[in-house]
C-alpha positions as CSV (number, residue, x, y, z in Angstrom):
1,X,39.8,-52.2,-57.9
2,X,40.4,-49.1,-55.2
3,X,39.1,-46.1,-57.9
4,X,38.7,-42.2,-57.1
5,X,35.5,-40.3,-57.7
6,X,35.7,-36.8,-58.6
7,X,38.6,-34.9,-56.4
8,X,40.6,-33.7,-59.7
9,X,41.5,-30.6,-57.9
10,X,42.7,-32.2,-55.1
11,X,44.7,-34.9,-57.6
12,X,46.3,-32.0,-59.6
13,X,47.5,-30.3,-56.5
14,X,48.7,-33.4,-54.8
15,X,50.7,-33.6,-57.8
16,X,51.9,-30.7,-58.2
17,X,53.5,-30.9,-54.7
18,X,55.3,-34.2,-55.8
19,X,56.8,-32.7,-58.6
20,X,57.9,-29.6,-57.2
21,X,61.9,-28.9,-56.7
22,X,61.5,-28.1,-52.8
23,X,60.5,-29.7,-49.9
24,X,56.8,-30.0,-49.3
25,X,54.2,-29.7,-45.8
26,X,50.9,-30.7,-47.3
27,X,47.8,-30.5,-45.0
28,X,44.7,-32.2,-46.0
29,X,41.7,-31.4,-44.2
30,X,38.4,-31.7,-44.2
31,X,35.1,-33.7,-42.3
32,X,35.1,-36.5,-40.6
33,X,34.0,-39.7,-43.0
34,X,35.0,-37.7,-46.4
35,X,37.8,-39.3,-47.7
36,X,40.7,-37.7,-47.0
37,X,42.9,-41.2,-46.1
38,X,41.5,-42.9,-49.0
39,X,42.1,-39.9,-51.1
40,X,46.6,-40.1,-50.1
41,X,46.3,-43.7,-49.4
42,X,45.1,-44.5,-53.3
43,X,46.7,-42.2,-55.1
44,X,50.4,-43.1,-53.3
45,X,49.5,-46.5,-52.9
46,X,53.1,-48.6,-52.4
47,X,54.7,-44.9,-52.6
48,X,55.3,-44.3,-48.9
49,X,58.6,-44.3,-47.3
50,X,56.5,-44.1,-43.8
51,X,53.4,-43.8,-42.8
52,X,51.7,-43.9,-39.0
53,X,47.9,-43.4,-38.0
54,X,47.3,-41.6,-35.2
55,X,45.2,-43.5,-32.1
56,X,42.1,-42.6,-30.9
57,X,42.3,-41.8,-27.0
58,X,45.7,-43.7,-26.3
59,X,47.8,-42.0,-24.4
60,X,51.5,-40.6,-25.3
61,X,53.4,-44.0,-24.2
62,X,50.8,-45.7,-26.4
63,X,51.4,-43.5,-28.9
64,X,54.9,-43.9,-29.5
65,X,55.3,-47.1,-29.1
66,X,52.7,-47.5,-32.2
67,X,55.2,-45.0,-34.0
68,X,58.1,-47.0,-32.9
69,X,56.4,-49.9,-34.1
70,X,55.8,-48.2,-37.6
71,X,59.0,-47.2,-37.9
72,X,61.0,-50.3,-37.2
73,X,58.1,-52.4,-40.2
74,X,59.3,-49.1,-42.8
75,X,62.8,-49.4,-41.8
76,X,63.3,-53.1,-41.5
77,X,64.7,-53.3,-38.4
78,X,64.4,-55.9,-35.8
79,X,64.5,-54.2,-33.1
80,X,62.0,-51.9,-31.8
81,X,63.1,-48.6,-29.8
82,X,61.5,-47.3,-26.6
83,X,60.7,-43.4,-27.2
84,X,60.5,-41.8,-23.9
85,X,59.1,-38.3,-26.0
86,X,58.4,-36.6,-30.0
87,X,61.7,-35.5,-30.2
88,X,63.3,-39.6,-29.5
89,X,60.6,-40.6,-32.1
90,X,60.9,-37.7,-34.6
91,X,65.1,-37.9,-34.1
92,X,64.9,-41.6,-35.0
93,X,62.3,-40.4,-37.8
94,X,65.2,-38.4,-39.3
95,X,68.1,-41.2,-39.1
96,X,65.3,-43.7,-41.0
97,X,64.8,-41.0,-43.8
98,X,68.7,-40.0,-44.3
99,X,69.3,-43.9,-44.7
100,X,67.4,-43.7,-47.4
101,X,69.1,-42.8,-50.9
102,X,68.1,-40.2,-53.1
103,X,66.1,-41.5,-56.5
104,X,65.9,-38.6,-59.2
105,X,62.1,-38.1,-59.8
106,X,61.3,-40.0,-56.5
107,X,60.2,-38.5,-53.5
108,X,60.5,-39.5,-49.6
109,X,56.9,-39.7,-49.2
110,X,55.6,-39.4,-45.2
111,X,52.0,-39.6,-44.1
112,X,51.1,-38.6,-40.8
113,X,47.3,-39.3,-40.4
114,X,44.9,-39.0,-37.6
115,X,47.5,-36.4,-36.6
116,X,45.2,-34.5,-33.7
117,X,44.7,-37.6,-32.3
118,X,48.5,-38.1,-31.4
119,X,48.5,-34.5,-29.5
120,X,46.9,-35.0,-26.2
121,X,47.3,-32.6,-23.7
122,X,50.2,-33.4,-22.2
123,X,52.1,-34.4,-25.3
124,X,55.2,-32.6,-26.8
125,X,54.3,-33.9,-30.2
126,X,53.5,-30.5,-31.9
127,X,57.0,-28.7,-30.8
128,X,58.8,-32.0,-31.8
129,X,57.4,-32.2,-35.1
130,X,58.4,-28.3,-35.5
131,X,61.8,-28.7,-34.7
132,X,62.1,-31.6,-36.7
133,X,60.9,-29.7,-40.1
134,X,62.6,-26.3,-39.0
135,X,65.7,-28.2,-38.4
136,X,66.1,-30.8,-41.3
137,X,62.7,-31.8,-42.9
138,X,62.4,-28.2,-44.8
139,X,65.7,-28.0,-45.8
140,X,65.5,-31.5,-47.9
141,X,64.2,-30.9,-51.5
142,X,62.8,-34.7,-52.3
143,X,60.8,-34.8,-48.7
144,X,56.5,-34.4,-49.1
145,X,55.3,-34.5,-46.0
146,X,51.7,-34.9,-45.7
147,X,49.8,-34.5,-42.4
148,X,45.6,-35.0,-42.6
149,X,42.6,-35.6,-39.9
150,X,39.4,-34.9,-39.4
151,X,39.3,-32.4,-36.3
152,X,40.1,-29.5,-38.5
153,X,39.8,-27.0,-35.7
154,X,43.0,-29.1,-34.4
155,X,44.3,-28.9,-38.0
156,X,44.2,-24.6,-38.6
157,X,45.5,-24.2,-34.7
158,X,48.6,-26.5,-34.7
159,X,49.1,-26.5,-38.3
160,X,47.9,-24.1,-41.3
161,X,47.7,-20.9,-38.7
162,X,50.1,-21.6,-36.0
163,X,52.0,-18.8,-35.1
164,X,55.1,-20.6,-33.6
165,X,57.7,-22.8,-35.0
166,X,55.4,-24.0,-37.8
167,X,54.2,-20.5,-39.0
168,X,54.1,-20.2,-42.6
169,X,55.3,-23.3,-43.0
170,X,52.1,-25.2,-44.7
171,X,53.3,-25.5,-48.6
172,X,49.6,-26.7,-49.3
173,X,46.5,-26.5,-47.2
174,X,43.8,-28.8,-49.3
175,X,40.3,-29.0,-47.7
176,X,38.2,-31.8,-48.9
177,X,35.1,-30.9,-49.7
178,X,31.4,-33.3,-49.8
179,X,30.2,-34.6,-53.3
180,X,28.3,-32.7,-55.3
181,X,25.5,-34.3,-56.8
182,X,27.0,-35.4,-60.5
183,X,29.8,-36.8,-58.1
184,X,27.6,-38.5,-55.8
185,X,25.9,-40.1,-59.1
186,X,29.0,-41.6,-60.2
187,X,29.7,-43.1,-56.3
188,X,26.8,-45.2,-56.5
189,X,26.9,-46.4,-60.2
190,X,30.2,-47.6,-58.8
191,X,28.3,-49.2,-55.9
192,X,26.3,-51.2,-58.3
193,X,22.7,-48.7,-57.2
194,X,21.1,-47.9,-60.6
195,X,18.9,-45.1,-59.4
196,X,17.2,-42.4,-61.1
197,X,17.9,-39.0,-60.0
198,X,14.8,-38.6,-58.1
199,X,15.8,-41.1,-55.7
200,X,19.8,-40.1,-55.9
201,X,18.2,-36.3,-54.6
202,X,16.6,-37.6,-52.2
203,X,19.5,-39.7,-50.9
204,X,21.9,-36.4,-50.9
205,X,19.2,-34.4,-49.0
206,X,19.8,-37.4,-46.1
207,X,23.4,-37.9,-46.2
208,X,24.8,-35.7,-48.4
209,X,27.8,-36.0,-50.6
210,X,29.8,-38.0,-47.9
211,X,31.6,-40.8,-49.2
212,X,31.7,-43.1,-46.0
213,X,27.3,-42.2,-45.8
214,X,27.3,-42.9,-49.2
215,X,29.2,-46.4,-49.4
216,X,27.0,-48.0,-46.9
217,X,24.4,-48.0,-49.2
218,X,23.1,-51.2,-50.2
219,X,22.1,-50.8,-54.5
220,X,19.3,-53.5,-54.6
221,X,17.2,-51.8,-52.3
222,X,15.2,-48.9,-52.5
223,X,16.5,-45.5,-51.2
224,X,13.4,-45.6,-48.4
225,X,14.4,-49.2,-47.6
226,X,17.7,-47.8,-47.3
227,X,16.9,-44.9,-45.1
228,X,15.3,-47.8,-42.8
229,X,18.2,-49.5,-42.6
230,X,20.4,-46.8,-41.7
231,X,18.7,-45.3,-39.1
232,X,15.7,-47.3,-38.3
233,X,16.9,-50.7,-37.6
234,X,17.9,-51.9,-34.2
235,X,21.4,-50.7,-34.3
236,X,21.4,-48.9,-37.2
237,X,25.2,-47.8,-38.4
238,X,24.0,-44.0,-38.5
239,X,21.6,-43.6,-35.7
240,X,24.8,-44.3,-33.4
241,X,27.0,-41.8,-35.7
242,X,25.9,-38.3,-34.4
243,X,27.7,-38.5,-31.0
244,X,30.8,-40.5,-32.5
245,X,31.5,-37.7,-35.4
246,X,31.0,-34.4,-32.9
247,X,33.1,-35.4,-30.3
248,X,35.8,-36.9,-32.8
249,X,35.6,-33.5,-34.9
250,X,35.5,-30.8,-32.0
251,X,36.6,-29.8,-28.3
252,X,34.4,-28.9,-26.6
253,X,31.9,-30.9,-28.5
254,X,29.1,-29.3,-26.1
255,X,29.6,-25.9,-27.4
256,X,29.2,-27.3,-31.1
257,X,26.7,-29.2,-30.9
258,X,24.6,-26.6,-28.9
259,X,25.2,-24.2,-32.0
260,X,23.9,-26.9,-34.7
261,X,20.9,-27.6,-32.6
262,X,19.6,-24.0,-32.6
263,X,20.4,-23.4,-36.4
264,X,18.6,-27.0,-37.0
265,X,15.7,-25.4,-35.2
266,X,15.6,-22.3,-37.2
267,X,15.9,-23.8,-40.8
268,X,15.8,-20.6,-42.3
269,X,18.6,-19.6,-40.2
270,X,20.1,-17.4,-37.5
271,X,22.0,-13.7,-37.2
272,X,25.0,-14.1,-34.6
273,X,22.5,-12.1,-32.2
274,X,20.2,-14.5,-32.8
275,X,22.7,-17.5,-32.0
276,X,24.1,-15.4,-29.4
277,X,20.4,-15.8,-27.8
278,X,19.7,-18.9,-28.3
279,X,22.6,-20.5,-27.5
280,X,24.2,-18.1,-24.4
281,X,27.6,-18.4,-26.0
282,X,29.5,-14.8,-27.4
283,X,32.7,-13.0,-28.3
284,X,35.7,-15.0,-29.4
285,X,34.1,-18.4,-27.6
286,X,31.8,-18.1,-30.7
287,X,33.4,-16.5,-33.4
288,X,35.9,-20.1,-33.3
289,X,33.0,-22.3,-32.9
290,X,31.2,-20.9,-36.2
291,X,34.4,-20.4,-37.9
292,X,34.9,-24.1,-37.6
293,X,31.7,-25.5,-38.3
294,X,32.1,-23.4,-41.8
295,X,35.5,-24.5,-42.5
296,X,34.4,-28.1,-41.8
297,X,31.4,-27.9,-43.8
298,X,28.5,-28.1,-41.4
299,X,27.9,-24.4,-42.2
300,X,27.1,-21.5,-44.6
301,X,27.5,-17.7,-44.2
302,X,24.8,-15.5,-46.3
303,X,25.1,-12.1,-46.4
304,X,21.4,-10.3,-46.5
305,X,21.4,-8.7,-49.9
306,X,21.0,-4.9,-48.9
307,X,22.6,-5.6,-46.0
308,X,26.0,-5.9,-44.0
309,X,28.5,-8.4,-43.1
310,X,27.2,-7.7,-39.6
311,X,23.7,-8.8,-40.8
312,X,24.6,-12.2,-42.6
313,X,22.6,-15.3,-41.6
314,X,24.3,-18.6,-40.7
315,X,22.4,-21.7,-41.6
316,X,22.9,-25.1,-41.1
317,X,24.0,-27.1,-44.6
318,X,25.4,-30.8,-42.9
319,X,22.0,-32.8,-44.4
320,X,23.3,-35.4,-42.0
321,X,22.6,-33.5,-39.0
322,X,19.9,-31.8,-40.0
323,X,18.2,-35.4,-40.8
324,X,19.2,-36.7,-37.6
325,X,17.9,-33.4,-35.3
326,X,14.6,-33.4,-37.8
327,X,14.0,-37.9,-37.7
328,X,15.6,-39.5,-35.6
329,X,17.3,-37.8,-32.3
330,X,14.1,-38.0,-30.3
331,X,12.3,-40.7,-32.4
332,X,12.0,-43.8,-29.8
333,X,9.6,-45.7,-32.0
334,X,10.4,-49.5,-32.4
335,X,8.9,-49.7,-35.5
336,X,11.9,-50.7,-38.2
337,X,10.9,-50.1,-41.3
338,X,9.5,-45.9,-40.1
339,X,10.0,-44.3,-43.0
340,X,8.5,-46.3,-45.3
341,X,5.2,-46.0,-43.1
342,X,5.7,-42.8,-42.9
343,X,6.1,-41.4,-46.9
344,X,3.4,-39.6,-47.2
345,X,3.5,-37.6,-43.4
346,X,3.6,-33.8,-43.2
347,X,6.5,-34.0,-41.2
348,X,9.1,-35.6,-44.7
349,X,7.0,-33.6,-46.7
350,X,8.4,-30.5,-45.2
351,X,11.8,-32.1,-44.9
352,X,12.0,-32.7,-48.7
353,X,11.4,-29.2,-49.4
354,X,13.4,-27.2,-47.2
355,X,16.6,-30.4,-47.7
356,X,15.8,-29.3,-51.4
357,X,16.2,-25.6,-50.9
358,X,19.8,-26.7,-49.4
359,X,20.6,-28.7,-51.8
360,X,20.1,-25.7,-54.7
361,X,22.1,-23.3,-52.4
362,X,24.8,-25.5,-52.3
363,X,24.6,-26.2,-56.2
364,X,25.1,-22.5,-56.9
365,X,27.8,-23.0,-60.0
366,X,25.5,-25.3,-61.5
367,X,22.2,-22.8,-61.5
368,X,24.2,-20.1,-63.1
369,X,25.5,-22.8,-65.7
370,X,21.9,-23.8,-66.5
371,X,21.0,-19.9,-66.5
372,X,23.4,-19.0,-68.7
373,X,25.4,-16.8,-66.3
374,X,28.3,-18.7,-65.7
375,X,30.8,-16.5,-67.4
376,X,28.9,-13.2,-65.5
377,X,30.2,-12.0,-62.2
378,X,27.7,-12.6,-59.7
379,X,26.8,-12.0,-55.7
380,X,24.9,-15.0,-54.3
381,X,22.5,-13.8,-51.2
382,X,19.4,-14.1,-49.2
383,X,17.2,-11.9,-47.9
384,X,14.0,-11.6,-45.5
385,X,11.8,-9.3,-44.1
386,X,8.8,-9.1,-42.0
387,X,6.3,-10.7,-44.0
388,X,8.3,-12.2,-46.7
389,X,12.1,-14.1,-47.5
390,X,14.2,-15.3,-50.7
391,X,15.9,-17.9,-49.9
392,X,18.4,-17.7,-52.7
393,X,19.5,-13.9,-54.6
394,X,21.6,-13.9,-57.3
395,X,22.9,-10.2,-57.9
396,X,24.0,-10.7,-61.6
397,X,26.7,-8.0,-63.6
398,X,24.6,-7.1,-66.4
399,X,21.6,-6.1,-64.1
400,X,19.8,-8.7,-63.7
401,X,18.9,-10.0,-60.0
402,X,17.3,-13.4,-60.2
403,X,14.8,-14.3,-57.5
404,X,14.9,-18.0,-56.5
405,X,12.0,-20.2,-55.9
406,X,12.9,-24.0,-55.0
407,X,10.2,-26.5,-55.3
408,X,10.4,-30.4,-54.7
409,X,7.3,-32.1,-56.1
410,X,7.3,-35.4,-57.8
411,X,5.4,-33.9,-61.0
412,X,6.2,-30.8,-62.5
413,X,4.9,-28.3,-60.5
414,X,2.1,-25.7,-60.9
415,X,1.6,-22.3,-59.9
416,X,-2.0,-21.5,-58.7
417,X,-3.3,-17.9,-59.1
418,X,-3.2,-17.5,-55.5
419,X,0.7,-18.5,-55.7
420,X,1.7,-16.3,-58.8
421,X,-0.3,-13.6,-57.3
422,X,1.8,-14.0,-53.9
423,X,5.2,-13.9,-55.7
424,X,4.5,-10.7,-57.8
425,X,4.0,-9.3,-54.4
426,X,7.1,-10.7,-53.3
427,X,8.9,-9.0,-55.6
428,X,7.1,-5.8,-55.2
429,X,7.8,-5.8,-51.8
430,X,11.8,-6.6,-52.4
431,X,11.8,-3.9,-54.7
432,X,10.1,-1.5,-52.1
433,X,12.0,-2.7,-49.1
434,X,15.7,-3.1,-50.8
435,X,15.6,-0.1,-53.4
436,X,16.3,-2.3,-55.7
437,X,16.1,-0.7,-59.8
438,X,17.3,-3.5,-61.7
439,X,15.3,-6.1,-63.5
440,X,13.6,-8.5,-61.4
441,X,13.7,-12.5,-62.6
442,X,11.3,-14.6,-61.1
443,X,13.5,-17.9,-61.1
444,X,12.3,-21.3,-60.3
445,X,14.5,-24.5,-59.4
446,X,12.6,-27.4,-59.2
447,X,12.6,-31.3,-59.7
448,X,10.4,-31.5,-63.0
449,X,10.2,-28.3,-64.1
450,X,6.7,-25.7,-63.7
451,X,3.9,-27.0,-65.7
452,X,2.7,-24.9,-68.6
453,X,-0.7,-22.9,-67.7
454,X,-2.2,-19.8,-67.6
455,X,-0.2,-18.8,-64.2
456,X,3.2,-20.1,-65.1
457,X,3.7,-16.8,-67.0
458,X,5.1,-15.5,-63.8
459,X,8.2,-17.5,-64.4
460,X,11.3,-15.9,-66.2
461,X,13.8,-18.2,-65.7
462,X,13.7,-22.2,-64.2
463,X,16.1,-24.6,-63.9
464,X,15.3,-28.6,-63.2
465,X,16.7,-31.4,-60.9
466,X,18.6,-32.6,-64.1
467,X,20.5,-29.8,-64.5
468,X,21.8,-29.6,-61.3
469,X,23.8,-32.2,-62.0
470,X,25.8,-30.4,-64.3
């Protein structure tokens, strides 16, 4: 039985647009491989009164005649009609849905999916599809139209900031967003994987909270045997994703992918003059390209605490990518089962710890809830200088700034004198260099917890793996 993990949100509001009294323009957006058509397709399953997927790379003939083809299995009809443009196929859309008699409490349901795939360059679909909402679809109070795909750059052009026929038209923009970790629990004690939470960490930090990632997982295998399989094998499902989910996501994928690259370099993350540098690109070319990327996930913002907007730092939070740049992009081995014979290397060592830091950045509500804080307003930043950087600063009301240390370790981990010596300098020198006069918290995140001893002292706060599943 088809069920749905987490997205209550996205449930309520997808509701709440059924039962409203007016006619409805619902855009649901997000990443490519994150659920968004199993999301509409289960929860109006048998609801439709049409639906149509839009084709990869066919042209505008092709097109239509899979529309016209849609349209005449929804309708019933025998006889299937030759569009020659949008506005012959979204004219015979409207007959179809006036032939259908109003139902108190019912709506006429349409879902239009794939939709940036329908308009290629020469197509006429995007004006066609205006007038036919301008013209009737908006002025009909038991239509929901829902339109979705995965190349949301496509998606806020065309659709939620278009400035022609279709401005301010959107009803509902809803962005899917990846699992978080309790969610990504539940996905794979559906699956049948009855891991401990070490191992389900360990399996976000690789594929993060992506639903498609997450369901190819096989639950009586190990998550290193897994990993293997995925993008170690000969033809492994995800070493052949990278290309496949860039170029279906953005245009020009080039540009994109040249921006991930230099923040996967840089784990700790680039200024704009820093991208603008590394990757030759400026002015509007990249304010779009890193306005996407965050919109579709692949991206954070942090403002530097003590700093500006203009000084914020752009990292790279897609633990897909950042796997695939760090493993497997320039990995020619033959050797099939890598990672296993490779556990104990430097080079995953490293990975774990910084995919760990990303994971606690991204897990933000659930720190404050473990802290206490969750009912205190709060500023979440980072900050670096010179000769030292806080990955994480949380700038609380009531005068507290906590300074975040995340640690991945398999024990609980311990604090040498050496270490606690080097974080009271730390925080000396973030008091020096910021002007800081609140009270400094020396907070640690990590998997276990910090083992009790005669350094540990220089802890105020922690918070463990467990409770980051909140």
């Amino acid at each position: 039985m088809r069920k749905i993990i987490g997205r209550q949100n996205e449930i309520s509001e997808l509701q709440r647009c059924y039962n409203s009294p007016r006619a409805e323009f619902v855009v649901v957006s997000g990443r490519r491989r994150i659920g968004k058509t199993y999301l509409v397709n289960t929860l109006y399953e048998g609801q439709f009164v049409f639906s149509y997927v839009g084709g990869h790379n066919l042209s505008q003939k092709l097109q239509l005649r899979k529309f016209s083809k849609a349209l005449s299995e929804y309708s019933r009809s025998k006889t299937q009609v030759e569009f020659k443009d949008w506005y012959d196929a979204f004219d015979a859309l409207q007959d179809y849905l006036k032939s259908i008699p109003a139902t108190e409490g019912k709506r006429r349901l349409i879902f239009i999916d794939e939709m940036p795939w329908i308009d290629n360059k020469k197509s006429d679909f995007v004006s066609a599809l205006e007038y036919f909402w301008n013209s009737w679809g908006a002025m009909q109070d038991d239509i929901m139209f829902i339109a979705s795909g995965s190349a949301t750059s496509w998606l806020n052009d065309k659709l939620t900031e278009n400035q022609g026929g279709l401005h301010a038209r959107i009803t509902k923009q809803i962005v899917l967003q990846p699992f978080c970790l309790k969610e990504t629990e539940e996905y794979l004690e559906y699956l049948g994987a009855s891991w401990d939470r070490y191992q389900i960490v360990q399996t976000y930090m690789a594929l993060g909270g992506v639903p498609f990632y997450l369901s190819l997982i096989n639950p009586s295998i190990s998550f290193a045997q897994n990993i293997d399989a995925l993008f170690f094998e000969r033809n492994a499902t995800l070493r052949l994703e990278f290309d496949e989910l860039y170029y279906a996501l953005f245009s020009p994928a080039d540009k994109y992918v040249d921006v991930v690259k230099a923040l996967a370099e840089k784990r700790k993350g680039l200024s704009r003059n820093e991208l603008m540098k590394a990757t030759g690109m400026q002015g509007s070319t990249l304010t779009r390209i890193l306005s996407n990327l965050e919109k579709s996930d692949f991206i954070v913002c942090y403002q530097q605490y003590g700093h500006s907007l203009r000084d914020s730092i752009y990292k790279l939070t897609d633990f897909y990518t950042l796997f695939y740049f760090k493993f497997v992009e320039n990995n020619n081995s033959k050797d099939f089962s890598w990672w296993q014979n490779n556990l104990q290397s430097s080079a995953i060592k490293s990975w774990q710890g910084f995919s760990f830091e990303l994971v606690c950045l991204l897990h933000l509500d659930q720190i404050k809830k473990a802290l206490g804080i969750a009912g205190i307003s709060t500023s979440a930043s980072g900050w670096r200088s010179d000769n030292a950087q806080i990955d994480l600063v949380i700038d609380r009301a009531d005068r507290i700034v906590n300074l975040c240390e995340m640690k991945f370790s398999v024990e609980p981990f311990e604090i040498t004198k050496d270490y606690a010596d080097k974080l009271r300098e730390r925080m000396s020198i973030f008091r020096v260099r910021t002007k800081c006069k609140l009270t400094l918290s020396n907070t640690f995140i990590t998997t276990y917890g910090v083992r009790m001893g005669k350094n540990s002292a220089v802890v105020n706060a922690q918070v463990t793996m467990d409770e980051l599943f909140g």
